[in-house]
Biopython code that builds the backbone (N, CA, C, O; Angstrom):
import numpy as np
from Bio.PDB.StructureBuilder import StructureBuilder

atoms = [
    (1, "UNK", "N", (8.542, -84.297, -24.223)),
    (1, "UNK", "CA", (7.208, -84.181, -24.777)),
    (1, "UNK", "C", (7.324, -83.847, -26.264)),
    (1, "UNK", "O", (7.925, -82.810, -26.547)),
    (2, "UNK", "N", (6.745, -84.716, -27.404)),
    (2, "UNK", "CA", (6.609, -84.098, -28.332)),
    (2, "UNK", "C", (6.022, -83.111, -29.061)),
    (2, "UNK", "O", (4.830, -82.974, -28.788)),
    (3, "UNK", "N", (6.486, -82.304, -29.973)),
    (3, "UNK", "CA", (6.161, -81.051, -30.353)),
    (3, "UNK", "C", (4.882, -81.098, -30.491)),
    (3, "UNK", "O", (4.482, -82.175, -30.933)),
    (4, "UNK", "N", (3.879, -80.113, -30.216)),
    (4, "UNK", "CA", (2.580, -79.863, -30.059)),
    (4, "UNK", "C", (1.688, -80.571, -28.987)),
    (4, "UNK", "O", (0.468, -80.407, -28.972)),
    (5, "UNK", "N", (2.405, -81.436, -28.014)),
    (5, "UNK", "CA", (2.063, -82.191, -27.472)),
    (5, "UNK", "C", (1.396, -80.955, -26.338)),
    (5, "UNK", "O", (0.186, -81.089, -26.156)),
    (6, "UNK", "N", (1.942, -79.999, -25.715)),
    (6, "UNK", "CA", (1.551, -79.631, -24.605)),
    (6, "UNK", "C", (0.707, -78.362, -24.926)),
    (6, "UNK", "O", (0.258, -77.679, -24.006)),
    (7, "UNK", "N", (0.450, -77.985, -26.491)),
    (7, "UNK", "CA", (-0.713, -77.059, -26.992)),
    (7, "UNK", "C", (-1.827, -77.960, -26.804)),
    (7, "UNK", "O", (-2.889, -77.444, -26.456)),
    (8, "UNK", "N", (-1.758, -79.835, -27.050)),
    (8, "UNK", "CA", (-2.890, -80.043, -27.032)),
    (8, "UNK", "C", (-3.817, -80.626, -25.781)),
    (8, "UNK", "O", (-4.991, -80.891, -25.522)),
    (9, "UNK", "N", (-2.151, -80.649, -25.028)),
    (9, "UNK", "CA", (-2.535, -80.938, -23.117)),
    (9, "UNK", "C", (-3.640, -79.805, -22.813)),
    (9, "UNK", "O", (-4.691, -80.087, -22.238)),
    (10, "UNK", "N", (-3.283, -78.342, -23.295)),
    (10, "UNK", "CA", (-3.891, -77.230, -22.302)),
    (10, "UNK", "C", (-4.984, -76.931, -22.506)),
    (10, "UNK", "O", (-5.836, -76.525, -21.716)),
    (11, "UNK", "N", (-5.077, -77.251, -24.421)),
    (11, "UNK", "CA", (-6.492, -76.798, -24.718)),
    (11, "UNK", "C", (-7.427, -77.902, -24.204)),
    (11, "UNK", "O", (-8.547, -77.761, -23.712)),
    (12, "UNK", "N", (-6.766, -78.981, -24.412)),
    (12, "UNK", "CA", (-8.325, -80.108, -23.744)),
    (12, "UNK", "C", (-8.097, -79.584, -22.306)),
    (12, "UNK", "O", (-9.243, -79.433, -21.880)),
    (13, "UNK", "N", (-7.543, -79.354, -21.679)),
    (13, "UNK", "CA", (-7.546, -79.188, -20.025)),
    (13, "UNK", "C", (-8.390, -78.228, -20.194)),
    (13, "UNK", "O", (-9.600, -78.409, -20.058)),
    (14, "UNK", "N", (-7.892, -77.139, -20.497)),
    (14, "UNK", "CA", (-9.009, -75.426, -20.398)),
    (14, "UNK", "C", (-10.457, -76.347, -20.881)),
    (14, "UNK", "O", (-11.279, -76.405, -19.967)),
    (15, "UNK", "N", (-10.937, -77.165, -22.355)),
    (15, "UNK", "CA", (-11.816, -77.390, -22.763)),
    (15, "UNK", "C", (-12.958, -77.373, -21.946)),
    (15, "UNK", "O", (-14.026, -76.768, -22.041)),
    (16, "UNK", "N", (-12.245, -78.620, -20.649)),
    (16, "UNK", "CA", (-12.871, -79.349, -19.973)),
    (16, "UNK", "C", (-13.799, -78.595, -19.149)),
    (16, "UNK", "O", (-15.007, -78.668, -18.924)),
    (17, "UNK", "N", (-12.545, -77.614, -18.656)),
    (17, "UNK", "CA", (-13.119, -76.050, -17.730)),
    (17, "UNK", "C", (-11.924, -75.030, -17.344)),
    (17, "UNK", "O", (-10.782, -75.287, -16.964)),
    (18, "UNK", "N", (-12.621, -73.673, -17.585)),
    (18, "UNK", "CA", (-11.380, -73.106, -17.415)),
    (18, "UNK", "C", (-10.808, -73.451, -16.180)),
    (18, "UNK", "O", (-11.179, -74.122, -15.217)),
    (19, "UNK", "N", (-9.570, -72.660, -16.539)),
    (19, "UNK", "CA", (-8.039, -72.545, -15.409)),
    (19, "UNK", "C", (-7.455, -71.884, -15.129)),
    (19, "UNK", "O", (-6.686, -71.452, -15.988)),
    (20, "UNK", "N", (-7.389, -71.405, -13.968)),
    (20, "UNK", "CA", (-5.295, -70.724, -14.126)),
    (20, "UNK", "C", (-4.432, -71.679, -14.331)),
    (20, "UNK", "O", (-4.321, -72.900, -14.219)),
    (21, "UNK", "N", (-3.733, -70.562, -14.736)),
    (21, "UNK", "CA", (-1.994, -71.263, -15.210)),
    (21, "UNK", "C", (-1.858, -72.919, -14.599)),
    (21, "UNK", "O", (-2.120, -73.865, -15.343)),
    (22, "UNK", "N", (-1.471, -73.099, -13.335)),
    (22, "UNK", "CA", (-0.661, -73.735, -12.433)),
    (22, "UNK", "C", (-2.012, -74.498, -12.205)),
    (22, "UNK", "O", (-1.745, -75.650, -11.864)),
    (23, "UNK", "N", (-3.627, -74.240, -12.279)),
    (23, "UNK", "CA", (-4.248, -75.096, -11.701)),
    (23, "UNK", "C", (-4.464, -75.901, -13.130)),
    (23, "UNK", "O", (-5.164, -76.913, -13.075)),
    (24, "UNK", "N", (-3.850, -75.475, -14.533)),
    (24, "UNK", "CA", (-3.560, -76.304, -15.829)),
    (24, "UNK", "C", (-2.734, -77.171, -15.847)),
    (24, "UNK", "O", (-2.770, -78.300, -16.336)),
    (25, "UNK", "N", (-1.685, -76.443, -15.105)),
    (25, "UNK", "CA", (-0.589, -78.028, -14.873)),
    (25, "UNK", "C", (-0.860, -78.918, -13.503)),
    (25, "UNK", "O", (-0.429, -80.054, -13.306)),
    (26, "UNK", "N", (-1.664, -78.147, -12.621)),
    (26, "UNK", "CA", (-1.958, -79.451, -11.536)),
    (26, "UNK", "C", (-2.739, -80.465, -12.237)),
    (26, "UNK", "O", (-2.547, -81.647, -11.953)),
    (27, "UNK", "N", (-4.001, -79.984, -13.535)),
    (27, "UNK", "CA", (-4.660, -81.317, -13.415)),
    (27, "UNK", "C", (-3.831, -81.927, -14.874)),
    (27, "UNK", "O", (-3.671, -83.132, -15.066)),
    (28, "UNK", "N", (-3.359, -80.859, -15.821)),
    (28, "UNK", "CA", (-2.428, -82.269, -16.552)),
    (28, "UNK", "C", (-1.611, -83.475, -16.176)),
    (28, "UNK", "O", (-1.511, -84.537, -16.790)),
    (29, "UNK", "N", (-0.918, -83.019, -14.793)),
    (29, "UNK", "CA", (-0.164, -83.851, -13.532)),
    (29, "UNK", "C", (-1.300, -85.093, -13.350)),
    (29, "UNK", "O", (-1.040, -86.201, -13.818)),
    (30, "UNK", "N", (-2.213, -84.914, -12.843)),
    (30, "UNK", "CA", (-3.519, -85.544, -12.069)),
    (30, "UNK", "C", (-4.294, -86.288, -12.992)),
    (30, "UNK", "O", (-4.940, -87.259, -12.599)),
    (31, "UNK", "N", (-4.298, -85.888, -14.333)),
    (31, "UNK", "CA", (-5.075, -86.506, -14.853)),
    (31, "UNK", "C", (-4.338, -87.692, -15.867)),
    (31, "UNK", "O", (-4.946, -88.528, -16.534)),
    (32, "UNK", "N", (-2.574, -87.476, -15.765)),
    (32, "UNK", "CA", (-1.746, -88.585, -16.933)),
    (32, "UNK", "C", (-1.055, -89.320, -15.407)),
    (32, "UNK", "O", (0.096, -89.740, -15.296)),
    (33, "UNK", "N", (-1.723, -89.320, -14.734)),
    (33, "UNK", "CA", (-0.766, -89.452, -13.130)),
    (33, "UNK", "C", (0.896, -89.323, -12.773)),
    (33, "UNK", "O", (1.800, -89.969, -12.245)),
    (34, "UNK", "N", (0.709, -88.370, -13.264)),
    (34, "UNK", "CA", (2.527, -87.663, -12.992)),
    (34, "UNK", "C", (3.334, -87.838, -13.907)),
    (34, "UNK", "O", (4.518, -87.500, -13.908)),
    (35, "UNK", "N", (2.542, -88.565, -15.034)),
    (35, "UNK", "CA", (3.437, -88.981, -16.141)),
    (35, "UNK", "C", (3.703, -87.609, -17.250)),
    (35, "UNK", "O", (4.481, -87.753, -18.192)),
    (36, "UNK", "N", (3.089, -86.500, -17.059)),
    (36, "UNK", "CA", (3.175, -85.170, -17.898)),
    (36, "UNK", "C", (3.313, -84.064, -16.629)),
    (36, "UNK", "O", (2.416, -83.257, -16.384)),
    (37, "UNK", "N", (4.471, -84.141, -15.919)),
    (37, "UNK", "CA", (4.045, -82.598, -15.321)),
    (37, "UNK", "C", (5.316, -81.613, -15.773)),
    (37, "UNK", "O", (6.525, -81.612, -16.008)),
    (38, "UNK", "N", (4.220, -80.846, -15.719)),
    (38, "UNK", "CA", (4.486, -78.781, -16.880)),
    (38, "UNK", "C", (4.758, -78.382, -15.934)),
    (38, "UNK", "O", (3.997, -78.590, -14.989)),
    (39, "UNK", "N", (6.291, -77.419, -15.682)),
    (39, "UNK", "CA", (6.630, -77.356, -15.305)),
    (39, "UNK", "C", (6.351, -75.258, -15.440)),
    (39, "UNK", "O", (6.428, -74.870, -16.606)),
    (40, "UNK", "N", (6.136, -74.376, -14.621)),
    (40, "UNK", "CA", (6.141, -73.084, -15.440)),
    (40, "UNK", "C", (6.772, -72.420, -16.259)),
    (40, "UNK", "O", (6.091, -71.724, -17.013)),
    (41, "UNK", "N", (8.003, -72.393, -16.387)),
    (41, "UNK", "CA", (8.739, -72.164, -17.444)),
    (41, "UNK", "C", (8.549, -72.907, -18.857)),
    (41, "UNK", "O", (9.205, -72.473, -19.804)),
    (42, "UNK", "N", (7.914, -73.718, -19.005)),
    (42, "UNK", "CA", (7.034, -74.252, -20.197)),
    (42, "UNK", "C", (5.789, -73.816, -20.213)),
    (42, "UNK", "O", (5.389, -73.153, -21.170)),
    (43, "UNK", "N", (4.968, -74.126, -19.136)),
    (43, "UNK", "CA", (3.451, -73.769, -19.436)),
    (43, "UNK", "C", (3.588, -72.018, -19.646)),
    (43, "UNK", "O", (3.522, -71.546, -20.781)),
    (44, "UNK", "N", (3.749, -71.294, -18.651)),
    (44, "UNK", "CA", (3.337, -69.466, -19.403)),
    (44, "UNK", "C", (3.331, -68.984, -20.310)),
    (44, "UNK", "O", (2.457, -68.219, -20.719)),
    (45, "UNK", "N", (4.766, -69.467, -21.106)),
    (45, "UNK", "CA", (5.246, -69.064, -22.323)),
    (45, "UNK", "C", (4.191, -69.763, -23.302)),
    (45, "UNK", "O", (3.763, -69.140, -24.274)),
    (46, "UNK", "N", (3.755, -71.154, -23.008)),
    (46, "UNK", "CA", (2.701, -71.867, -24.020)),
    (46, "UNK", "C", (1.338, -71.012, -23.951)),
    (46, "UNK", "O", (0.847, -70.601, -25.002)),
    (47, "UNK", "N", (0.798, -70.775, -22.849)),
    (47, "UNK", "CA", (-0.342, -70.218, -22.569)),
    (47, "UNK", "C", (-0.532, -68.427, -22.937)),
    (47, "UNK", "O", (-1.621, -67.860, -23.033)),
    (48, "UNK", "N", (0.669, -67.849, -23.081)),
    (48, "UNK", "CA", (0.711, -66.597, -23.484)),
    (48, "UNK", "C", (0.627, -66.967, -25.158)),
    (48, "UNK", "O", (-0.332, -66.682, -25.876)),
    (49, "UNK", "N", (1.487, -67.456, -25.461)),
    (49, "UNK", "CA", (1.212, -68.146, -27.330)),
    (49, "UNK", "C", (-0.209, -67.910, -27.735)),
    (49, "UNK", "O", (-0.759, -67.146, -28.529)),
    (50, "UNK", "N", (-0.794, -69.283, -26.508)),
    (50, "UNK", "CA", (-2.104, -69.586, -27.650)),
    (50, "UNK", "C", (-3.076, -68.239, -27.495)),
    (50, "UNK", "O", (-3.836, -67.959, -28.423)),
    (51, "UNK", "N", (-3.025, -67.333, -26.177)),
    (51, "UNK", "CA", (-3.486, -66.527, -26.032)),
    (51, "UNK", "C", (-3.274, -65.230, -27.122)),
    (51, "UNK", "O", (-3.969, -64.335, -27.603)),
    (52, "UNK", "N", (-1.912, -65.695, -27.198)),
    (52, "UNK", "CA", (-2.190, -63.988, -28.291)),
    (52, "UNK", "C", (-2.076, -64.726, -29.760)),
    (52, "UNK", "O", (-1.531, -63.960, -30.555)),
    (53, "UNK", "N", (-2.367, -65.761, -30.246)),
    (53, "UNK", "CA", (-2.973, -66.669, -31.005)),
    (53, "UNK", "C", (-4.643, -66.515, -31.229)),
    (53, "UNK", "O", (-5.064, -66.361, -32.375)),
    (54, "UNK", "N", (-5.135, -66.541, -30.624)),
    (54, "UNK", "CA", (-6.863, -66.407, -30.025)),
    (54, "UNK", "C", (-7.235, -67.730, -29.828)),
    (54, "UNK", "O", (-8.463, -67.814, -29.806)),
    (55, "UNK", "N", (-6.695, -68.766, -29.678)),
    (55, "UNK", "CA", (-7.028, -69.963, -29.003)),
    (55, "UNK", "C", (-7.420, -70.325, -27.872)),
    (55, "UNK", "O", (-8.167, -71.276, -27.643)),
    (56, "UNK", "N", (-6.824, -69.411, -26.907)),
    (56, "UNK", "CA", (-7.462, -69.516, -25.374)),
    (56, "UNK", "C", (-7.551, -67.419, -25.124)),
    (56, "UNK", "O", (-7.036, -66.470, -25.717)),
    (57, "UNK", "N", (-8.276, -67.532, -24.211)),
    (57, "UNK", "CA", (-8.469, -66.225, -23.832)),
    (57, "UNK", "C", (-8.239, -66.243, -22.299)),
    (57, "UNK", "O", (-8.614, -67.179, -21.593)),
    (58, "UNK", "N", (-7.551, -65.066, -21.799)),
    (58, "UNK", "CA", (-7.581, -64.991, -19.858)),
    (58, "UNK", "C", (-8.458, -63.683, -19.421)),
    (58, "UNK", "O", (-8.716, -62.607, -19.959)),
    (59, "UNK", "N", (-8.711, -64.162, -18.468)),
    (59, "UNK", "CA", (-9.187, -62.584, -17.879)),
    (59, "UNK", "C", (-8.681, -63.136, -16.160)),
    (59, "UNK", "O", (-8.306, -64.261, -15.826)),
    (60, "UNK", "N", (-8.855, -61.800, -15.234)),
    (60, "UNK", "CA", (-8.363, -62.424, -13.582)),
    (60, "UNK", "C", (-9.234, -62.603, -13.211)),
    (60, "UNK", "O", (-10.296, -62.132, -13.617)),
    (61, "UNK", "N", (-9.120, -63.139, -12.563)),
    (61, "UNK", "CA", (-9.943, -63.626, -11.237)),
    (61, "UNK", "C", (-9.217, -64.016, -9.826)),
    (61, "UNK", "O", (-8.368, -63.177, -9.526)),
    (62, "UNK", "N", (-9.314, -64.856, -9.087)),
    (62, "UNK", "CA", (-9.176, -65.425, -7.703)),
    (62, "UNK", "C", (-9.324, -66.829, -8.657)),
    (62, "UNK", "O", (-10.129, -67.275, -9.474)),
    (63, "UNK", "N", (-7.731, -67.338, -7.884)),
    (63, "UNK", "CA", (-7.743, -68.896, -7.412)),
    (63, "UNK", "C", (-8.037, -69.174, -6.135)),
    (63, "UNK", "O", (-8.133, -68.353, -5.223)),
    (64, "UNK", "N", (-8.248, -70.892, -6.045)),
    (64, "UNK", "CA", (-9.104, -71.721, -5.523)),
    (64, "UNK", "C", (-8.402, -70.925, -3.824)),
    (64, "UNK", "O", (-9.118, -70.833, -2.827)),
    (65, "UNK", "N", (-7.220, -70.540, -3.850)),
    (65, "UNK", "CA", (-6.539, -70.137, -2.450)),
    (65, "UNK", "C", (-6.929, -68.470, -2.090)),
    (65, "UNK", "O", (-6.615, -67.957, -1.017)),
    (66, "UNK", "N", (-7.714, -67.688, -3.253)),
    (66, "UNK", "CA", (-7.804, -66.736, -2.871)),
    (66, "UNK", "C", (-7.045, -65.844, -3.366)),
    (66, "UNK", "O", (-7.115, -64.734, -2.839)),
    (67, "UNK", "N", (-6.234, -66.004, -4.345)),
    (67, "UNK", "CA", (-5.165, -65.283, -4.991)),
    (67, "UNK", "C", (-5.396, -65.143, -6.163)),
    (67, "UNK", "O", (-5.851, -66.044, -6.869)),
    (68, "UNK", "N", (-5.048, -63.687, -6.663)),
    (68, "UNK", "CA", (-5.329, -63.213, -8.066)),
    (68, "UNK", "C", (-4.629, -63.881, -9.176)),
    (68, "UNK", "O", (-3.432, -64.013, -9.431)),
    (69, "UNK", "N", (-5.629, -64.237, -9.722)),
    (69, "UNK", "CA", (-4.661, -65.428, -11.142)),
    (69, "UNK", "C", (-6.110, -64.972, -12.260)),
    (69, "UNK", "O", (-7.287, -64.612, -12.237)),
    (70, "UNK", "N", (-5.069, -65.283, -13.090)),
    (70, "UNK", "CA", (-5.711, -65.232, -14.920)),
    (70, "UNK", "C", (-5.843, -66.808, -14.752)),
    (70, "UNK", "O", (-5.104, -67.742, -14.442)),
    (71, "UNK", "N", (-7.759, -66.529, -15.282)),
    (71, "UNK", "CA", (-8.258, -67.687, -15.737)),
    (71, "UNK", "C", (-8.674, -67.792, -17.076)),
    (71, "UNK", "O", (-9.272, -66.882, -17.649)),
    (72, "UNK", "N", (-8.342, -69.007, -17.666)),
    (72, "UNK", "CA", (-8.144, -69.149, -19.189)),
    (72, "UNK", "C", (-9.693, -69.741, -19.991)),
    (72, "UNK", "O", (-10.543, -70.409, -19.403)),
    (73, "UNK", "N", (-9.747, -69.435, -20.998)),
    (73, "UNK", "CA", (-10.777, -69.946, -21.162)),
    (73, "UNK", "C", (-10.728, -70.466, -22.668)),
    (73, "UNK", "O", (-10.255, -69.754, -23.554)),
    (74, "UNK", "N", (-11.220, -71.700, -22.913)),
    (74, "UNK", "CA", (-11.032, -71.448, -24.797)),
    (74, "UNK", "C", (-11.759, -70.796, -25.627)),
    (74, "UNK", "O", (-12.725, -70.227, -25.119)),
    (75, "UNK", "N", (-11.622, -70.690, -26.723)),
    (75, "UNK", "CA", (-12.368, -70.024, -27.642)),
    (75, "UNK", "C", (-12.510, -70.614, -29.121)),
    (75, "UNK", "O", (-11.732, -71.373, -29.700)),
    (76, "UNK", "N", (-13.574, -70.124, -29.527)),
    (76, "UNK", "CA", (-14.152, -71.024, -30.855)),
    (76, "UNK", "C", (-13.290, -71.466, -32.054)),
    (76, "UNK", "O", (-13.560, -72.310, -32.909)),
    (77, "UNK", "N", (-11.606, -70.297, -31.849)),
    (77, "UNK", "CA", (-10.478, -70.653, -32.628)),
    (77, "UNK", "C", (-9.890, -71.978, -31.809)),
    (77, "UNK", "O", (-9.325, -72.941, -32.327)),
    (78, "UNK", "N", (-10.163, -71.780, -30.430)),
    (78, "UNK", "CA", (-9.213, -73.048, -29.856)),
    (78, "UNK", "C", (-9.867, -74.402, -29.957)),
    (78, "UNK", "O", (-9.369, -75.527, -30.007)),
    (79, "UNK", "N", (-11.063, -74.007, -29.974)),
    (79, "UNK", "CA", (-11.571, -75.567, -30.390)),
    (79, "UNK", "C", (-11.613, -76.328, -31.586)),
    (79, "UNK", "O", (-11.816, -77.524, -31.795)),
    (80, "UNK", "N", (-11.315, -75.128, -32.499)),
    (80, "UNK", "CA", (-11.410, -75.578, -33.633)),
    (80, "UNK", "C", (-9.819, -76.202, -34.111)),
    (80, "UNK", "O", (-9.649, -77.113, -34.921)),
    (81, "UNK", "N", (-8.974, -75.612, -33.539)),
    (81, "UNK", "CA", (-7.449, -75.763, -33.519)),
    (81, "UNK", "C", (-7.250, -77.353, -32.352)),
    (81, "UNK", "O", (-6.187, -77.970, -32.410)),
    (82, "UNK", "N", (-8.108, -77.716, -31.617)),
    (82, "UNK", "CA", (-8.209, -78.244, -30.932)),
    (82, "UNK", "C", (-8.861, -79.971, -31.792)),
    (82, "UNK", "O", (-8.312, -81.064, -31.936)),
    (83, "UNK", "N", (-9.667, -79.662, -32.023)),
    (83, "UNK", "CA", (-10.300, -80.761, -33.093)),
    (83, "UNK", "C", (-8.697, -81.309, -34.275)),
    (83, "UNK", "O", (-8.304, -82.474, -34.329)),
    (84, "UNK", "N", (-8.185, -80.381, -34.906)),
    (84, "UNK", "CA", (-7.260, -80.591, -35.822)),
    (84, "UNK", "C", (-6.326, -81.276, -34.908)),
    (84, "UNK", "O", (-6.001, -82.438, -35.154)),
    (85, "UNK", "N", (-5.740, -80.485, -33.589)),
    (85, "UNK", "CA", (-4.939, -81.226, -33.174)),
    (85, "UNK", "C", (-5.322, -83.044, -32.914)),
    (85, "UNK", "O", (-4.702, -83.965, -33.445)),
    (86, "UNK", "N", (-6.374, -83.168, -32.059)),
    (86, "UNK", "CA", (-6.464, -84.676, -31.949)),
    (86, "UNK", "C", (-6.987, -85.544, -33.066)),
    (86, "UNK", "O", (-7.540, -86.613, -32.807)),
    (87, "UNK", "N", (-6.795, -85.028, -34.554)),
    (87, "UNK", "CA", (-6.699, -85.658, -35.341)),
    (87, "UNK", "C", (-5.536, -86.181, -35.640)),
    (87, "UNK", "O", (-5.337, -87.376, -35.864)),
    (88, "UNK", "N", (-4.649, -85.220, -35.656)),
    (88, "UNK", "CA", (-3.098, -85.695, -35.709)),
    (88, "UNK", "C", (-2.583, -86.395, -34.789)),
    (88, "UNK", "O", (-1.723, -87.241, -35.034)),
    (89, "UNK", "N", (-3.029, -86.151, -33.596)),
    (89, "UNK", "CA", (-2.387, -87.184, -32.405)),
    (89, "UNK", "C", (-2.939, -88.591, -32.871)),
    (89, "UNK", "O", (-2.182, -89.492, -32.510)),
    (90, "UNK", "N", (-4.058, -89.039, -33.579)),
    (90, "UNK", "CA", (-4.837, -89.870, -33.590)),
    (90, "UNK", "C", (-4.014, -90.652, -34.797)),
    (90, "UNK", "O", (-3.960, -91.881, -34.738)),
    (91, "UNK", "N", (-3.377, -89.957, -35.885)),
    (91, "UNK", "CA", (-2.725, -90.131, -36.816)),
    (91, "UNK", "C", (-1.495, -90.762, -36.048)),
    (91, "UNK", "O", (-1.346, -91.982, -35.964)),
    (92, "UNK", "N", (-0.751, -89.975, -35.575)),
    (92, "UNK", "CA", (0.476, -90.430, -35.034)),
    (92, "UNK", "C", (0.496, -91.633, -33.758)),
    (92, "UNK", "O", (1.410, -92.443, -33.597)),
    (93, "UNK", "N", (-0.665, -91.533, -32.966)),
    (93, "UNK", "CA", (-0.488, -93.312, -32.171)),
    (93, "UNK", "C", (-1.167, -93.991, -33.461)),
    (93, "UNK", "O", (-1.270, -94.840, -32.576)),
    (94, "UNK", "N", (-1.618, -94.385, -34.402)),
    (94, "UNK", "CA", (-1.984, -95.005, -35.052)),
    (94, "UNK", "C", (-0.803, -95.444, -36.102)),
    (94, "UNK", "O", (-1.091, -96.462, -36.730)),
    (95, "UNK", "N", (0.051, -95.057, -36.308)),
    (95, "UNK", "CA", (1.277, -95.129, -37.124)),
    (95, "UNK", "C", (1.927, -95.427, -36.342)),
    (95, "UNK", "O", (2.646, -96.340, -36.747)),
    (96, "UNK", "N", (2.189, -95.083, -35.019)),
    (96, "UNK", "CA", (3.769, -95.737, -34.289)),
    (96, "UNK", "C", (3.181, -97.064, -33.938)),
    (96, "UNK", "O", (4.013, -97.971, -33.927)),
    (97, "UNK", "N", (1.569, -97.511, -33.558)),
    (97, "UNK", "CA", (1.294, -98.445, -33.386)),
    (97, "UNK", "C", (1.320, -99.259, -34.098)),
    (97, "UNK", "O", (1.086, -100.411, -33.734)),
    (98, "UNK", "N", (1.685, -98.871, -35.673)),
    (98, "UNK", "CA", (1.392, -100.062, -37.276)),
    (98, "UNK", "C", (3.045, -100.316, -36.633)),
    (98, "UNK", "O", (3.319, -101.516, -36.650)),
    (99, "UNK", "N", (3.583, -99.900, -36.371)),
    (99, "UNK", "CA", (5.087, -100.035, -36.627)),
    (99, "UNK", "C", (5.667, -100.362, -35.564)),
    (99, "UNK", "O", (6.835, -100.624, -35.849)),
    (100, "UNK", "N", (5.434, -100.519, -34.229)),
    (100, "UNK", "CA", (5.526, -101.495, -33.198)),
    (100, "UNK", "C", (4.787, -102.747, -32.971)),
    (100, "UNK", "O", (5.271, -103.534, -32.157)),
    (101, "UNK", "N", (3.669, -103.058, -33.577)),
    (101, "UNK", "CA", (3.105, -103.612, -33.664)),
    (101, "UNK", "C", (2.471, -104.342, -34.843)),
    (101, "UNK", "O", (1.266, -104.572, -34.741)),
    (102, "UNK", "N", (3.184, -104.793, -36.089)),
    (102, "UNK", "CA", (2.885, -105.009, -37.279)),
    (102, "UNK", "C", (2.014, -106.247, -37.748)),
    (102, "UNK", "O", (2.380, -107.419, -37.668)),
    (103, "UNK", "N", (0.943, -105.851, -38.193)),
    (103, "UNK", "CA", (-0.190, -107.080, -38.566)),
    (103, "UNK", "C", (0.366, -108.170, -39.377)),
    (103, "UNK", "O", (-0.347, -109.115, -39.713)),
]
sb = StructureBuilder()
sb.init_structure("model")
sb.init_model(0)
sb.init_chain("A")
sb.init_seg("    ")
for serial, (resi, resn, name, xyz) in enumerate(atoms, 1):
    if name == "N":
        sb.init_residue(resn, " ", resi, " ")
    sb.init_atom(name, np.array(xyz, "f"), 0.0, 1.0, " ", f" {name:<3s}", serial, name[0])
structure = sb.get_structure()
């Protein structure tokens, strides 16, 4: 995965609606169809970052099974960090595409 790639997986995932951890990497899994799955030893360490960043925020709750999990939520820094990011992603398929694909 390239660098910043999976800050900008979590924040659009959380965007969408918050999450716990693991129910962040079930739907990054679900939603690139298996073609991105976060594995925990990547995602916590990312999700503790943006958290003590102020990009996403947790508080606990209960997951979908009934079990105590921190659910994430974004925040007005993460969206805004969030916007910048898919500018750059937008930058970068747009450039590898001039260059695989040359007019």
């Amino acid at each position: 995965m390239l660098k910043g790639t999976l800050d900008l997986l979590i924040l659009r995932t959380i965007e969408i609606q918050p999450r716990h951890g693991l129910g962040v990497s079930d739907r990054i899994a679900q939603i690139t169809g298996g073609t991105f799955v976060v594995k925990p030893g990547s995602l916590f360490p990312a999700l503790h970052r943006l958290e003590q960043e102020g990009y996403i925020e947790g508080a606990w709750g209960e997951s979908d099974q009934g079990r105590r999990a921190k659910v994430y939520r974004i925040t007005a820094a993460g969206r805004k960090r969030l916007t910048t990011e898919r500018r750059s992603w937008d930058r970068i398929v747009t450039a590898v595409g001039q260059v695989l694909d040359p007019a």
